[in-house]
N, C-alpha and C positions, 0 to 999 in steps of 0.2 A: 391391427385393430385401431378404430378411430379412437377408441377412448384411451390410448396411449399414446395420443398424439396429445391429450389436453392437458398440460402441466402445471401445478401451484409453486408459487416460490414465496415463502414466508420470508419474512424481511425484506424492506427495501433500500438498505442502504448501499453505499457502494456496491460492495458483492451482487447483492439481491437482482438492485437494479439492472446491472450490465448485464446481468445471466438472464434474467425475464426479455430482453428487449434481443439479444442475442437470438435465444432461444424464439421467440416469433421471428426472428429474421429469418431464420431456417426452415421455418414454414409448420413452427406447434402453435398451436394458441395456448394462453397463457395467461393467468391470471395471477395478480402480486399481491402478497396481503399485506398490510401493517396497521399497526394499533394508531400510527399519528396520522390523522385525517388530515392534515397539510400537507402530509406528503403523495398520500392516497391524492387528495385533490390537486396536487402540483403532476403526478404524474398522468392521470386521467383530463388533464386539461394539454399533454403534449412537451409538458415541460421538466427537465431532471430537477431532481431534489438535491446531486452532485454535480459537479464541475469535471466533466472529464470529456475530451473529444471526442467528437464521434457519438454521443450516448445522445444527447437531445434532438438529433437527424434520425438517429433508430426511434424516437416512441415518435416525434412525430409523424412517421409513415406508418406506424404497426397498432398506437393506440386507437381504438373504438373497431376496428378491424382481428388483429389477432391479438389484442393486450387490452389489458384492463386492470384498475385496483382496485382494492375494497378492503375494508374492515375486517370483515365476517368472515371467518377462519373455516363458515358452513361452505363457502365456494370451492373449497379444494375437494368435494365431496365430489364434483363435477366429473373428477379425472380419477386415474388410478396410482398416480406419481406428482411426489413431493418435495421439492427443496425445502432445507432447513437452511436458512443465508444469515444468521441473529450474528448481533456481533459479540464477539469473546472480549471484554476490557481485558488490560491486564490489573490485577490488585498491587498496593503498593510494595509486597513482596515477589513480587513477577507473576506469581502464581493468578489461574484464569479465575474470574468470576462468571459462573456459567447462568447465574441467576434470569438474563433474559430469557436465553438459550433453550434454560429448562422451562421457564415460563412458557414459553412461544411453543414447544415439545408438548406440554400436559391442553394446552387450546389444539393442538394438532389432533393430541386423541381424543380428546370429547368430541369433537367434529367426527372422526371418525367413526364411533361407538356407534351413532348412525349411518356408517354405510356399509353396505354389503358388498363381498368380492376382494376381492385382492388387491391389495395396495403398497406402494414402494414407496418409502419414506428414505429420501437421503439426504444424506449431513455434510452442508458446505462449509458452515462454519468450522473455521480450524478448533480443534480440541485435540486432550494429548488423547491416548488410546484407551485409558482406564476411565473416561468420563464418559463417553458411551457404555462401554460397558457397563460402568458400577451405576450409573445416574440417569442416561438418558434413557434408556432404554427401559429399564424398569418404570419413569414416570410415563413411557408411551405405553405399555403395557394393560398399569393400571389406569389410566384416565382411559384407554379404550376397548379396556377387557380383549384385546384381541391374540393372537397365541404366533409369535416369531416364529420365523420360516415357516409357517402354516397359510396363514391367510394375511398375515405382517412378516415385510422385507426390513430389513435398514441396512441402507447402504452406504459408504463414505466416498465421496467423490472431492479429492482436494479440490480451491482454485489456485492459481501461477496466473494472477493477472497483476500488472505492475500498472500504479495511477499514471494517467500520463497517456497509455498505450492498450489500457485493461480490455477496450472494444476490438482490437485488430487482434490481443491478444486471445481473447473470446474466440472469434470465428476464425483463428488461423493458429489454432494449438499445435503445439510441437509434440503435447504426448499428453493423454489422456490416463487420468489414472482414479482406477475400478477399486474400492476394497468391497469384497462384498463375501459370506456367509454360503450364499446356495449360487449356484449358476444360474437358475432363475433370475434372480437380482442383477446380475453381471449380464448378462445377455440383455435385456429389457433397460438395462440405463444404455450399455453398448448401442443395441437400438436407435436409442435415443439420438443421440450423437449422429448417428452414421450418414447425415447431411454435411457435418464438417468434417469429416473423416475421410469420405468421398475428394474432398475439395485441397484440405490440408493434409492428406497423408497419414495423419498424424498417429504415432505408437499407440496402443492402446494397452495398458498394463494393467489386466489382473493380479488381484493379491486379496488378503484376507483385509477385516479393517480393522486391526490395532496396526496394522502394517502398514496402510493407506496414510490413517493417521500420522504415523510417526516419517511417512514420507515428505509430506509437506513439513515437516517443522526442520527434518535434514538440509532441505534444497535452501531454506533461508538461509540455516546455520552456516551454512557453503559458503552460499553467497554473501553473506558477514563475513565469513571468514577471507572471501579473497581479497575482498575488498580492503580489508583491516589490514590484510598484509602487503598490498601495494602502499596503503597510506603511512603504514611503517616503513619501509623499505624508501616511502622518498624522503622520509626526515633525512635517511642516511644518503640518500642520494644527492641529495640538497647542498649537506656539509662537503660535498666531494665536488660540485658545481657541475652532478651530472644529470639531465635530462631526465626522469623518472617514467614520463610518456614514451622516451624511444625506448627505455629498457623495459616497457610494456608490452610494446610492440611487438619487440621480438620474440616475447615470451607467447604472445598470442600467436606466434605460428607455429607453436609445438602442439600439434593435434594435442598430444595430454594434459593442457593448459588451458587450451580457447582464450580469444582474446577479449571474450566481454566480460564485464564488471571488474578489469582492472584499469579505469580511470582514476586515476590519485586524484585527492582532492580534497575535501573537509569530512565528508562523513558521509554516512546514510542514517534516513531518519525516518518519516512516515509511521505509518499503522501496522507495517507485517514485521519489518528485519527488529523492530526495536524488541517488539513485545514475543515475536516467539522466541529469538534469541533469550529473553530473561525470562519466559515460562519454561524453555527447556534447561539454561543452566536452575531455575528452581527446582524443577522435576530433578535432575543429575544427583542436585544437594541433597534433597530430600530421599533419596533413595543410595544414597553414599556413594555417590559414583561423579564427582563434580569432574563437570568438562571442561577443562583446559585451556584447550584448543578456544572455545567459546566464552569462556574468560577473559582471552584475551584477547577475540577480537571486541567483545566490548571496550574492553580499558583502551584500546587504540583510539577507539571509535569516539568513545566520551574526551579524550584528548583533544584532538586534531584542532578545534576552535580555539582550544590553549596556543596551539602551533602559531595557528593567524595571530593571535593576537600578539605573543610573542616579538613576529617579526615586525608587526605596526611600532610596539613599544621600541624596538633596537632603534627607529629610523624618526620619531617624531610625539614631541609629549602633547597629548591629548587633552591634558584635565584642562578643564574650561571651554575648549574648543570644538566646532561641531564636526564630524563624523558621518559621512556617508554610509548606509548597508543598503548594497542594493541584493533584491532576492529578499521575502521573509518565506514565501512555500516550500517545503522542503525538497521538491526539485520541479521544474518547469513541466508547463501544461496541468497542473494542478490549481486549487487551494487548497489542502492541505498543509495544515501548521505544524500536524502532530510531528513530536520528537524534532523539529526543522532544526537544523545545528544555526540557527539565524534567531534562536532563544539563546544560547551562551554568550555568542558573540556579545549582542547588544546586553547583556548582564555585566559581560565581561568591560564593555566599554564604558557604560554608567556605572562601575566599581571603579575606574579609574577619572572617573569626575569628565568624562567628554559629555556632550550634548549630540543626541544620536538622531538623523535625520533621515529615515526609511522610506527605499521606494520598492513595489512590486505591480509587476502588469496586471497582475490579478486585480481585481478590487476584493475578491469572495478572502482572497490573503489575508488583504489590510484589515479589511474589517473586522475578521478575527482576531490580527494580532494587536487591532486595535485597543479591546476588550483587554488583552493578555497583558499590555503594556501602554498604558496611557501614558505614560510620562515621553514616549517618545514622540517626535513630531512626523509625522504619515503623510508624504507626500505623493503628487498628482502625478510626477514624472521624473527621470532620473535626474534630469537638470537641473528643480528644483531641490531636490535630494543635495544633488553636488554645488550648489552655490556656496562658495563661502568653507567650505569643509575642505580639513585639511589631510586629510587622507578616504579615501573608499575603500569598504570591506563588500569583495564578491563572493555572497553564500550562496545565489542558484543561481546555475545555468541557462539563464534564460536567452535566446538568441537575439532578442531585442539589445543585451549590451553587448551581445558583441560589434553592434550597428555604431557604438559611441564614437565618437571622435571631438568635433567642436566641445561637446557639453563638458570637454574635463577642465577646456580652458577657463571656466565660472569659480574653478575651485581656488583655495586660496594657496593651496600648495597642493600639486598633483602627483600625491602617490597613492599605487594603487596597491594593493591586497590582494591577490588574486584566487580564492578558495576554488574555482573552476575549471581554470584555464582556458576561460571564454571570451576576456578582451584580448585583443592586439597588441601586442609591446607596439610603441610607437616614439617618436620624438617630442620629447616635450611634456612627457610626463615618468613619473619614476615608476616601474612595473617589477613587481614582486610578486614569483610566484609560491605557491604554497610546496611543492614538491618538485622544483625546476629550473 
């Protein structure tokens, strides 16, 4: 049916965005709602409202053709299927603050209230599995009078997109995953998809959706966790002077291991691993089952900047002196500041009386953490970063340092930090790595 091809996505930020521009690349139209008209107008003129590869070449081929945005929450009336994209904060006890969520929910049913026919409402934004139930759903309900699994779906469709990659992660999924109530709903989002599913293979996993939900909050927690246990594991690797990367290595070729996300290093930061990680040990607490395992890959995680910093203090005193950070995004092809382990650091560094001189290729970075941290000085390029300073801390991975060479010679004494393991050891400057 044609009128299954035409899809609404509320919210347009990250999430929203990449799944609207995706979604026409596969050949739906598509229309994106949101309440801030600069972004509505940033996207409707061709342009993203994020920083992320890939994403600003999708709307400028698909806006005014099969994408569009607007305000008016009456446009989703168009189609028969609904993204929910809002974002979840986390509150300063971990726990979600659903307040846009459910806002963006109760405008979804009054638009509705007005339409006839069947309609599938699904929920991208992460949520644990009792706020659908207990919250959103009753406010869809009542703002649109309409009667679940009768002539209203709702369905939980997690996203697995990582910044950085979130567009090739979009249309080349590894596995698709369906919570959904009636087979209706599961067959008709299935549908949906079945453009990328064709192309990328990709698993398709029905389940109910408290199940869905509490899927996507698992696959972060993992993934915190493996990574918190490599980054433990090279403190001790370290002390032993042994290689943490090769004993990664080998572990990534034990099929029950896989080798990705164990690069040692500073940390992980961003918008998903920080905040589901502490919405689910909230949930854990709150319901007297505190998770451990998830305990402590936080406490690693909040470390590891202690690490770097540590080993800068054993090799050279700081106070008064300027300090290179290069990297403030919390990992390359972003801007993205949220949770960046390149906030302790420089905390940690202005605690110890240095004078901290930041470079990132981003500019959308700097100027964020320009806001976040006035006192430090934001420079144009790593050289100017590395003039004068007498040691550099590497927080992201950005490939552009791994290009460094001349520019260390500026510094006044060239020792490096290396939270990545993205420069080159080389001659003539001192190289310290963080797990290696």
């Amino acid at each position: 049916m044609a009128d299954e091809r035409f899809v609404s996505v509320v919210g347009s930020g990250y999430v929203g965005t990449t799944l609207a521009a995706g979604l026409a690349d596969i050949g739906h139209n598509v229309v994106t709602i949101d309440v801030d008209e600069s972004v509505v107008d940033s996207i409707n003129a061709g342009r993203s409202p994020i920083s992320e590869p890939g994403l600003e070449e999708l709307l400028e081929i698909h806006v005014g053709d099969r994408l569009r945005a607007t305000t008016e929450h009456t446009a989703l009336t168009e189609g028969s299927i609904t993204f929910l994209a809002v974002d979840t904060p986390a509150r300063d006890d971990g726990s979600l603050d659903p307040t846009a969520l459910l806002a963006a929910t109760e405008d979804v049913g009054e638009a509705l209230a007005d339409q006839s026919g069947h309609h599938l409402v699904v929920v991208k934004s992460t949520v644990l599995p009792d706020l659908v139930e207990d919250e959103l759903i009753p406010t869809l309900v009542e703002a649109s009078g309409r009667v679940i699994d009768d002539d209203l779906d709702i369905a939980i469709n997690p996203e697995f997109l990582r910044e950085g990659t979130a567009v090739t992660d979009l249309l080349n999924p590894e596995r698709i995953v369906i919570g959904a109530n009636t087979q209706r709903a599961g067959d008709l989002l299935e549908s949906l998809y079945e453009p990328l599913i064709e192309v990328s293979k990709a698993a398709v996993f029905h389940t109910g959706r408290r199940e869905a939900s509490m899927i996507k909050y698992a696959n972060n927690a993992y993934l915190a966790t493996k990574l918190s246990f490599i980054n433990d594991l090279g403190g001790l690797c370290k002390s032993y002077g042994v290689d943490t990367y090769e004993v990664a290595e080998a572990l990534g070729l034990d099929g029950r291991i896989e080798g990705r996300y164990l690069g040692a290093g500073l940390g992980w930061g961003g918008s998903c691993l920080p905040k589901d990680t502490a919405a689910l040990r909230w949930a854990a607490a709150s319901r007297g089952h505190p998770l451990t395992m998830v305990e402590a890959a936080i406490e690693v995680n909040e470390r590891q900047p202690d690490r770097l910093l540590a080993l800068l203090r054993d090799r050279v005193e700081v106070d008064g002196e300027r300090v290179a950070v290069l990297g403030l995004a919390f990992k390359a092809g972003t801007d993205d500041i949220r949770n960046t382990r390149a906030l302790p650091v420089i905390d940690g560094l202005t605690e110890l009386g240095a004078t901290v001189a930041a470079y990132d290729p981003n500019e959308g970075a700097t100027a964020a953490m320009t806001d976040t941290r006035p006192e430090v000085t934001f420079c144009e390029s790593a050289l100017e970063a590395l003039d004068g300073a007498v040691a550099a801390c590497v927080v992201t991975d950005w490939p552009e340092f791994a290009e460094l060479t001349d520019e260390f010679e500026v510094m006044a004494n060239p020792l490096i930090i290396d939270g990545r393991r993205i420069v080159e050891p080389r001659d003539g400057i001192e190289y310290v790595g963080l797990s290696w």
